[in-house]
N, C-alpha and C positions, 0 to 999 in steps of 0.2 A: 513246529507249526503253531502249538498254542501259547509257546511264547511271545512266537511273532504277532498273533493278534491280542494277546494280551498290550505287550507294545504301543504298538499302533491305536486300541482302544485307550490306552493311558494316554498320551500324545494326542488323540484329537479331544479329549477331556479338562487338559491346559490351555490348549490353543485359543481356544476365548478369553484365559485369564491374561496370555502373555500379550492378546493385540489389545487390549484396554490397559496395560501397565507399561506403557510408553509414554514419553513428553509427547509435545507437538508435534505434526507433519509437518512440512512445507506446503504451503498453499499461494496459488495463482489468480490473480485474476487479471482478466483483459477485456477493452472495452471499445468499442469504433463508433466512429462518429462520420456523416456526410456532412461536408460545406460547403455550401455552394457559392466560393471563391477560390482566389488563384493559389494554388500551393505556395507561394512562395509571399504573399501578403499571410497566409495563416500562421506559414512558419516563422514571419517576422516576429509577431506575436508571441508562438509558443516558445521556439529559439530562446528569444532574451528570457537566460536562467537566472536576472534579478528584476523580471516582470510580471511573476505570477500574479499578484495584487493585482494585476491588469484585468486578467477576464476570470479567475477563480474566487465566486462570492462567499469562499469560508477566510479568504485570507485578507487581511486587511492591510498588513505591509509586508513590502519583503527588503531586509538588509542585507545587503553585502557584503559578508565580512574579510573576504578577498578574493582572486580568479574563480576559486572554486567551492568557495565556503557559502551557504543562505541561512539566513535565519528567520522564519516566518513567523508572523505574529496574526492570530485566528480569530474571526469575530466570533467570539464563543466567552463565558464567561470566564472573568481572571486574565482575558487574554494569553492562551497558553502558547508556547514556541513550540518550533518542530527546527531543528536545525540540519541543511541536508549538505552533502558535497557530491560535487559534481565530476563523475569518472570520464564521463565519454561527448563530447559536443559536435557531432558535425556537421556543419552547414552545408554540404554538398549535398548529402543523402538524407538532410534534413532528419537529423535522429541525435536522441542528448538520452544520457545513461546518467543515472543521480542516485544516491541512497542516503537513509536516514540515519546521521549520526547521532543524533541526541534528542531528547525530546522532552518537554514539562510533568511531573508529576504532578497531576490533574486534585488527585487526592489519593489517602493511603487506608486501609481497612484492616482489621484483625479478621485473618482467614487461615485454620487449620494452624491455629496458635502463634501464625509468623503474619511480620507485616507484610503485607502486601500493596504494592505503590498499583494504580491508575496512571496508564500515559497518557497524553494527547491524543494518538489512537492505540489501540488496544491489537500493536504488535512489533516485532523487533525483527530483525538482519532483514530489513525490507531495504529492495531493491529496484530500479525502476527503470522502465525506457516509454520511450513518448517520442513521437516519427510522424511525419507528414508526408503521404506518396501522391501524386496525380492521379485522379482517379472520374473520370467519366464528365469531365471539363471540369470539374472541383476539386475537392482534396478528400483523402480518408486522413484522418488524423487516429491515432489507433495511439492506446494508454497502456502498459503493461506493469503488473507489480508482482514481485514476487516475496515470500516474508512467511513469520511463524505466527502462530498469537502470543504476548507477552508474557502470560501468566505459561513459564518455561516448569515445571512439575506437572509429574503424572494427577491425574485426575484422583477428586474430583477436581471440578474448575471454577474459582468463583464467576457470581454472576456477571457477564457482560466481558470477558475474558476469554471466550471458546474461539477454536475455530470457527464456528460459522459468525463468531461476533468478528471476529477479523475481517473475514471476509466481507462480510455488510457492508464493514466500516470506510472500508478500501473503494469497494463499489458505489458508495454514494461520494467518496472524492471524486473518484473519476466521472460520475454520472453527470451530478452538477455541472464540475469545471468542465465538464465537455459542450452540455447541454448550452452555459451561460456564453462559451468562448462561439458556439455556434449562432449565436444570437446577435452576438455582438459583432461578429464578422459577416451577417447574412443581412448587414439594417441599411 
């Protein structure tokens, strides 16, 4: 018996060092919006996957490098790219599934003796759906992202590279581009 709680007191004595000596989580975010038009004029809009420039005011153009390839360019300074392709498109159920293949190295820093690159946003294997349902004679338009933060080693984490920096950073995509696309559909 007093090995057993010898044990179990060594084990719960780790267990703090072993959940902070891990990469990143996977983290979510999701976001809804009401508009007060017809699902099917919203999702004209949202639909066309070489139309973000349209109602999203971080991006300033978007090319289409073929059926399923984009490459946006940000009103940010240096004009950084985000390049995404496109998994899933469908116009019936009004719903388009995209993730980020590539993106600009913003700038790079000496951190814990290794370079370390800055992206465009501060995360990678992000993943994406974005849907239009009828919803109380308007539309819900609803943003989904899923994704790590970029800076992929255990901590520590330079600055603006964290989890909760990810998060943010995702949240005020979708906030904006919801906020402006509701603006511009409600005028």
């Amino acid at each position: 018996m007093k090995k057993l709680f010898q044990f179990f007191a060594a084990a719960m004595m780790v267990m703090p060092m072993l959940a902070s000596a891990h990469g990143p989580t996977r983290q979510m975010v999701q976001e809804t919006i009401f508009i007060n038009a017809a699902p099917e004029e919203v999702w004209a809009m949202v639909g066309d996957f070489s139309g973000l420039d349209k109602w999203h005011p971080a991006v300033a153009s978007t090319e289409l490098k073929d059926d399923k390839t984009r490459v946006l360019t940000l009103n940010a300074e240096g004009n950084p790219t985000i390049t995404e392709e496109l998994d899933k498109l469908d116009d019936e159920k009004m719903m388009m599934v995209y993730k980020i293949e590539e993106m600009t190295v913003v700038k790079t820093i000496e951190f814990n003796s290794q370079e370390t690159p800055y992206y465009t946003l501060p995360v990678t294997n992000y993943k994406s759906w974005l849907s239009v349902k009828a919803k109380d004679g308007g539309s819900e338009v609803k943003w989904k992202g899923k994704f790590y933060r970029s800076f992929m080693a255990n901590p520590p984490v330079p600055e603006g590279q964290s989890d909760q920096d990810a998060v943010d950073a995702i949240t005020g995509v979708y906030t904006s581009g919801l906020n402006n696309l509701k603006a511009i559909m409600e005028k």
